[in-house]
C-alpha positions as CSV (number, residue, x, y, z in Angstrom):
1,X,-33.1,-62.8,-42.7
2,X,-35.2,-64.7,-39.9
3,X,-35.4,-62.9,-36.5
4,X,-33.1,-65.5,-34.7
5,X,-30.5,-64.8,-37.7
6,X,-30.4,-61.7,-37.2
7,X,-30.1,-61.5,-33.5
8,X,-26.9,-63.7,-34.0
9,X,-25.7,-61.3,-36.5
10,X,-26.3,-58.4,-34.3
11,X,-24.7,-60.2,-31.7
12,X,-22.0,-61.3,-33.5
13,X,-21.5,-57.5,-35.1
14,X,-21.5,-56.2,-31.3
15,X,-18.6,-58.5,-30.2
16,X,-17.0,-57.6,-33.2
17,X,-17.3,-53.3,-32.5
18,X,-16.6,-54.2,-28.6
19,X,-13.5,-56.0,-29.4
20,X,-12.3,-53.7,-31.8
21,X,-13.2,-50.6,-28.9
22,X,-10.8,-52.7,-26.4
23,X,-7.8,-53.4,-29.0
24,X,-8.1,-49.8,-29.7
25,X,-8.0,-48.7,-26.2
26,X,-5.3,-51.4,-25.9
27,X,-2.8,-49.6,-27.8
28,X,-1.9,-45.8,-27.4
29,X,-2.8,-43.7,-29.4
30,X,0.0,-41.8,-32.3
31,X,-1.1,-38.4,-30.9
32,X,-0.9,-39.8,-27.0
33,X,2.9,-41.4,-27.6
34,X,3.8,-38.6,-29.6
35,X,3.3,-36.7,-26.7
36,X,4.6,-38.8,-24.5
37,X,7.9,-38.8,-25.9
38,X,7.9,-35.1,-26.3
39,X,8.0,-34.7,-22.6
40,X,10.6,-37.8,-22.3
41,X,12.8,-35.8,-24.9
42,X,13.0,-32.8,-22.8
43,X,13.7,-34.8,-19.5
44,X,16.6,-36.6,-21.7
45,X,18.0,-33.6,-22.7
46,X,17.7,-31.2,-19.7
47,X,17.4,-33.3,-16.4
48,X,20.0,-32.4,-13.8
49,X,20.7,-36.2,-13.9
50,X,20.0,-37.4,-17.1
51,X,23.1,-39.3,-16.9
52,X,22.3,-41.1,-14.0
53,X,19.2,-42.7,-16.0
54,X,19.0,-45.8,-18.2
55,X,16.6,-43.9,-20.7
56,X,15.6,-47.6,-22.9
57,X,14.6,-48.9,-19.4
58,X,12.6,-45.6,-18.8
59,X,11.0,-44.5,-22.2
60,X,9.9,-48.6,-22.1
61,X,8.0,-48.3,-18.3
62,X,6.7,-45.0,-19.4
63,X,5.3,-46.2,-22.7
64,X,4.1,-49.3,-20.2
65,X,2.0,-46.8,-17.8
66,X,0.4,-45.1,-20.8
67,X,-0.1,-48.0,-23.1
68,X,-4.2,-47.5,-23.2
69,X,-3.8,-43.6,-23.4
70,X,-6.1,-42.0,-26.4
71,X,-5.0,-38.5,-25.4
72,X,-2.0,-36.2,-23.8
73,X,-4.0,-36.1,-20.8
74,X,-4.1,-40.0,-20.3
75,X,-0.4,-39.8,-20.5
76,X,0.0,-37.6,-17.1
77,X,0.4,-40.5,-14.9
78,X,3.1,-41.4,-17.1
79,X,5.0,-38.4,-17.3
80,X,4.5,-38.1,-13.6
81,X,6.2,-41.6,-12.9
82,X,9.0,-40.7,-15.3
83,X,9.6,-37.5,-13.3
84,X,10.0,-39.1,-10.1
85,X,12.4,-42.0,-11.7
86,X,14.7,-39.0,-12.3
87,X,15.4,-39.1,-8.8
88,X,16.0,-35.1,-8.0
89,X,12.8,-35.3,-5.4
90,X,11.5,-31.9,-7.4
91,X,10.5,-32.6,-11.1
92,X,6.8,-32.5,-11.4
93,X,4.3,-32.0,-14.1
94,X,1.9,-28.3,-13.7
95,X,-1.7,-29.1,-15.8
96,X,-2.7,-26.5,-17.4
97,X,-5.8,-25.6,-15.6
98,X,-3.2,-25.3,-12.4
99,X,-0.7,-22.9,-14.4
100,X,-3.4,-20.7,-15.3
101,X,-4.3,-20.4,-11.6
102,X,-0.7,-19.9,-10.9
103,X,-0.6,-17.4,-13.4
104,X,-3.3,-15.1,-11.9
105,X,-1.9,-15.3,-8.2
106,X,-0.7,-12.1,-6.6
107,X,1.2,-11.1,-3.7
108,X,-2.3,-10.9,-1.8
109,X,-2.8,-14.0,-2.3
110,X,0.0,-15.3,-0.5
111,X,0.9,-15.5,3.1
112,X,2.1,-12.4,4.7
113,X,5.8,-12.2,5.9
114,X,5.9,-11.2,9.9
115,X,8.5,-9.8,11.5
116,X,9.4,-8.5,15.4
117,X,11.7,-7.1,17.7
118,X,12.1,-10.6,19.7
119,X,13.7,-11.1,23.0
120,X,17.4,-9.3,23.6
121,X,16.5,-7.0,20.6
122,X,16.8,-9.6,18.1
123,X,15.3,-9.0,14.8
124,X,12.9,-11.5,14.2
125,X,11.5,-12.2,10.5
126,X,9.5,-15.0,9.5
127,X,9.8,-15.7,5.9
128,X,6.6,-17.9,4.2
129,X,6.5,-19.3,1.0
130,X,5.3,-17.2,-1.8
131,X,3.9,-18.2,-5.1
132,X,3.3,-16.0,-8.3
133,X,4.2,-15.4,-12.1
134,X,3.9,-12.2,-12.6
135,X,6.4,-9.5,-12.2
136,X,4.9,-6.7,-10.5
137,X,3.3,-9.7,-7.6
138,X,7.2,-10.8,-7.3
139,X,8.0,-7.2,-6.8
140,X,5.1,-6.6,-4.4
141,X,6.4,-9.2,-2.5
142,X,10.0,-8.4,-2.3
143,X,9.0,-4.7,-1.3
144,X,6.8,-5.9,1.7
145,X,9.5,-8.1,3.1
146,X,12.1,-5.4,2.8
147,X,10.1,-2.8,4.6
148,X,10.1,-5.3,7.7
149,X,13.7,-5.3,7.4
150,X,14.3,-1.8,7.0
151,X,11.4,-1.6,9.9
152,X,13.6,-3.6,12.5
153,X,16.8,-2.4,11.5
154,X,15.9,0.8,12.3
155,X,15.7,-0.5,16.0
156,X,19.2,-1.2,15.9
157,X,18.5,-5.1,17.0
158,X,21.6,-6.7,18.5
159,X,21.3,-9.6,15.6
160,X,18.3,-11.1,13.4
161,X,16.6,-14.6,13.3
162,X,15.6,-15.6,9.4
163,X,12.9,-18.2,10.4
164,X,12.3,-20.2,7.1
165,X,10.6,-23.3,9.1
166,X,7.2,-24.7,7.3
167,X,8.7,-22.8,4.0
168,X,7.8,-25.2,1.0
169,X,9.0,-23.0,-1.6
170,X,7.4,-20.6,-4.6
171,X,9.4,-17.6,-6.0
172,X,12.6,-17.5,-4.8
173,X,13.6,-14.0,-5.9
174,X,11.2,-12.2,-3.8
175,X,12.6,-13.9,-0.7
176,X,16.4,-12.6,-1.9
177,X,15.8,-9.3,-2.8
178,X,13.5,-8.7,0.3
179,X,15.8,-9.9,2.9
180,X,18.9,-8.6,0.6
181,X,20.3,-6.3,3.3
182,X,20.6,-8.8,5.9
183,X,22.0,-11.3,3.3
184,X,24.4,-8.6,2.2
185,X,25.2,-7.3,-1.5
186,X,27.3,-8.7,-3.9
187,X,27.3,-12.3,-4.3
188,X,25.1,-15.1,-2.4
189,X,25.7,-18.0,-4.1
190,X,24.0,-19.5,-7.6
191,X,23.4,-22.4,-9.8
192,X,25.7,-25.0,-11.2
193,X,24.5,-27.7,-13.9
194,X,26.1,-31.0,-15.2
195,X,28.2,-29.0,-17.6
196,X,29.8,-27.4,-14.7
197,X,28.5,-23.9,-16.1
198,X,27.6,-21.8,-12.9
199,X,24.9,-18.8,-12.8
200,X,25.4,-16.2,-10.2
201,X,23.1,-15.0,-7.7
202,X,23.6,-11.7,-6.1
203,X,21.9,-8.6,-4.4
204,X,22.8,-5.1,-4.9
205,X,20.5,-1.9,-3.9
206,X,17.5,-3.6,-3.4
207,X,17.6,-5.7,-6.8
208,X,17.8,-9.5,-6.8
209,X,19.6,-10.5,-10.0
210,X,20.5,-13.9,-12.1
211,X,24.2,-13.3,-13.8
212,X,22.7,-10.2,-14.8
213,X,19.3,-10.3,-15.3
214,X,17.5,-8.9,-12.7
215,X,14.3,-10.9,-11.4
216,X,12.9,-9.2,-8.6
217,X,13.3,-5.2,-7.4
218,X,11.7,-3.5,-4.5
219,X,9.7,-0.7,-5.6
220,X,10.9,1.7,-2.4
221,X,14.0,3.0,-1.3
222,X,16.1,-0.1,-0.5
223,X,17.0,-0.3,2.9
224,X,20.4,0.0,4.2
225,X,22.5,-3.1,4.3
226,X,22.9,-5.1,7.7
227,X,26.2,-5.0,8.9
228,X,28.3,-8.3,8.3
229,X,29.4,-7.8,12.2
230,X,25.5,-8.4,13.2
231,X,24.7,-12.1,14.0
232,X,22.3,-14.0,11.9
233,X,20.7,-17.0,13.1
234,X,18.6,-18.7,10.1
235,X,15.7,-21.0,11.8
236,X,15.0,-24.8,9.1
237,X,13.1,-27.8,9.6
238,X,12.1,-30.8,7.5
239,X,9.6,-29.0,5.6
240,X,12.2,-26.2,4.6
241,X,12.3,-27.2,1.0
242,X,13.1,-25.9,-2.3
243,X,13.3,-21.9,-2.8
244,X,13.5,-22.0,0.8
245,X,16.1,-24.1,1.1
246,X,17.8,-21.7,-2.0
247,X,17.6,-18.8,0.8
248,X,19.5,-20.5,3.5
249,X,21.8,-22.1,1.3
250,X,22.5,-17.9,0.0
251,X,23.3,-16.8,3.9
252,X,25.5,-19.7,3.9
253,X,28.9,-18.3,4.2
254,X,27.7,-14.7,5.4
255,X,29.6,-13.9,8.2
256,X,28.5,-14.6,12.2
257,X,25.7,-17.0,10.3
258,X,24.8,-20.0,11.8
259,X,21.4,-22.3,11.4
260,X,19.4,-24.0,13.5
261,X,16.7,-26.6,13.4
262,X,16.4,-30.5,11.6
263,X,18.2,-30.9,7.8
264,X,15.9,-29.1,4.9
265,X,13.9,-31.4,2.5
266,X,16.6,-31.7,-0.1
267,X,14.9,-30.0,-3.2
268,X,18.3,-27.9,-3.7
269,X,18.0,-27.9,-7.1
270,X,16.9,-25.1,-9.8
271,X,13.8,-26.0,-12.3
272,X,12.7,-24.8,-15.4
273,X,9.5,-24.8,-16.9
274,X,9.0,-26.5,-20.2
275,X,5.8,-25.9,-22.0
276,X,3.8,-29.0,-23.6
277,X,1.7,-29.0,-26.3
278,X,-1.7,-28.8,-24.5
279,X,-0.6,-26.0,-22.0
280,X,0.8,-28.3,-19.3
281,X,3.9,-27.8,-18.2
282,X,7.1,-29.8,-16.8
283,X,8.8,-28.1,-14.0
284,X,12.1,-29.5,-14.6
285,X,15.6,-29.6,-12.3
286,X,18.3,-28.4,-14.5
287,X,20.7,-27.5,-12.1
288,X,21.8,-27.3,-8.4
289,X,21.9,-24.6,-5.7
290,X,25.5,-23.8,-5.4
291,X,26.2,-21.4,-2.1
292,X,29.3,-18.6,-2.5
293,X,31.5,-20.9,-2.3
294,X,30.3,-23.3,-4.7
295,X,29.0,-26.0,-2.5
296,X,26.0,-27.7,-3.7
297,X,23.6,-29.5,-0.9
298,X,22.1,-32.9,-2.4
299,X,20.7,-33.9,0.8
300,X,19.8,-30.5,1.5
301,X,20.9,-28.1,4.0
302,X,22.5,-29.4,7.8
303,X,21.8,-27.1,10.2
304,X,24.6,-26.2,12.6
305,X,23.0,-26.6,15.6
306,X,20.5,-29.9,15.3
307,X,17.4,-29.0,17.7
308,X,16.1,-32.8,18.7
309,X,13.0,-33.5,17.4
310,X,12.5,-30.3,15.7
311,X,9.9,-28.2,17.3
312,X,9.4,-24.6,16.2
313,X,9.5,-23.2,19.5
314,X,12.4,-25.4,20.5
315,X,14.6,-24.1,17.2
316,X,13.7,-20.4,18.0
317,X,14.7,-20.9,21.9
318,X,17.5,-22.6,20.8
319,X,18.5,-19.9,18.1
320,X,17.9,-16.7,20.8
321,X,19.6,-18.4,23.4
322,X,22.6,-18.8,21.2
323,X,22.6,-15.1,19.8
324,X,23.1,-13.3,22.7
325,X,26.0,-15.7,23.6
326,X,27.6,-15.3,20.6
327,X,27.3,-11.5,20.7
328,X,28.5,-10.8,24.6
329,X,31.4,-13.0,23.2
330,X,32.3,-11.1,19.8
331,X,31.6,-7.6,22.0
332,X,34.5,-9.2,24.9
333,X,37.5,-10.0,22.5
334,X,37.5,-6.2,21.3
């Protein structure tokens, strides 16, 4: 074979391997849709509104976004748009190098509650977002926020202000069982899923529990419970979302409870974690936040008293201006 020959062979042998590179990356992979439809079965079979979907419309776009994926990881972006086609504004997909940074988080970690005796002896807690896995951080948590409750009470403030403004979320349960004396025992509202089958939340001596599964205890003495005659003002804003918005949805209902502040995010729904194959994870909504009556909030959570424009330091004036009216009031028609 001559030179030139051969370069035109060459050539015509490196077309040949490039083309067949860019059909293959054309076309996704058996491992990448098997994958992909893995995570698409679970959505199907547990999404709080699977049947609100057209899943053939779906499954089709998905396959659409990850049509050149080689691996489960090239099929994220996928799984991420089918998530947010579900529509519940809280579905999202955990990699795995995130869960096991999740996984090691502790209560340290997080940022810490605050609370104080505010103006007209009001007790006044703020409540951040905490995130962690384990048990004894979820505990850790619970236990610090308690001890600012039993703290205050035992200043016998005239009512308490539950500020849950700039609260995105994290582990519910620690929130509950640590301000579980203010929020009173017995039950504070729950979950209800598209089968109609509702899970209780309640409180009782310092233990947070699911139906009857307890997920978060304070490791001290619990404190004593608030009394329902003490008036509760729970501060919200726009960035109130998900556990968060669990929380003030459980003091709605309590007695001489009102809120204040702009409408919560609207992530009022419960999720559940559903292991993949390659250690990411979809965190799922399977249900909604139910309060004690059994109201669920879609939209999220209205306050009671709407604070224009929304400002943290307008909602808390608001909120102590309003206690001490509310309590001269309640102390008169005795």
């Amino acid at each position: 074979m001559n030179r030139h020959r051969r370069l035109k062979w060459l050539s015509a042998f490196g077309f040949v391997a490039i083309s067949g590179t860019i059909g293959a990356r054309a076309a996704m992979s058996l491992t990448a849709r098997r994958y992909l439809d893995a995570a698409l079965d679970t959505m199907e079979t547990h999404s709080v509104t699977r049947r609100e979907v057209n899943w053939p419309s779906l499954r089709a776009q998905a396959h659409q976004h990850a049509s050149a994926a080689l691996t489960p990881f090239q099929t994220y972006d996928a799984i991420r748009f089918a998530l947010s086609s579900l529509g519940d504004h809280h579905s999202g997909l955990i990699e795995p190098a995130l869960m096991v940074q999740l996984s090691t988080l502790t209560a340290a970690d997080n940022p810490r509650p605050q609370g104080r005796l505010a103006a007209g002896k009001i007790g006044y807690i703020l409540v951040p977002s905490f995130v962690g896995a384990s048990q004894a951080s979820i505990d850790a948590s619970a236990t610090g926020l308690q001890r600012i409750v039993k703290d205050l009470g035992s200043q016998h403030p005239c009512g308490w202000m539950i500020d849950l403004q700039g609260n995105i979320g994290g582990n519910m349960w620690s929130m509950l069982a640590g301000l579980g004396p203010v929020l009173g025992s017995g039950s504070l509202g729950g979950t209800r899923d598209l089968d109609d089958v509702q899970v209780r939340w309640s409180y009782e001596d310092g233990v947070a529990l699911e139906g009857t599964r307890p997920r978060a205890r304070v490791t001290e003495r619990a404190s004593p419970l608030v009394s329902d005659a003490s008036p509760v003002a729970v501060l919200i804003n726009r960035v109130t979302a998900s556990s968060a918005e669990a929380v003030a949805i459980a003091f709605q209902g309590r007695p001489l409870t009102r809120t204040f502040g702009e409408r919560t995010r609207g992530q009022t729904t419960s999720n559940d974690q559903f292991r993949l194959r390659d250690g990411a994870t979809l965190n799922l909504s399977v249900s909604w936040f139910v309060d004690r009556t059994g109201r669920s909030y879609p939209d999220g959570v209205a306050p009671d008293e709407h604070i224009v424009g929304g400002a943290a330091e307008s909602i808390q004036s608001t909120a102590q201006d309003a206690m001490p009216r509310r309590t001269s009031r309640r102390a008169r028609s005795k």
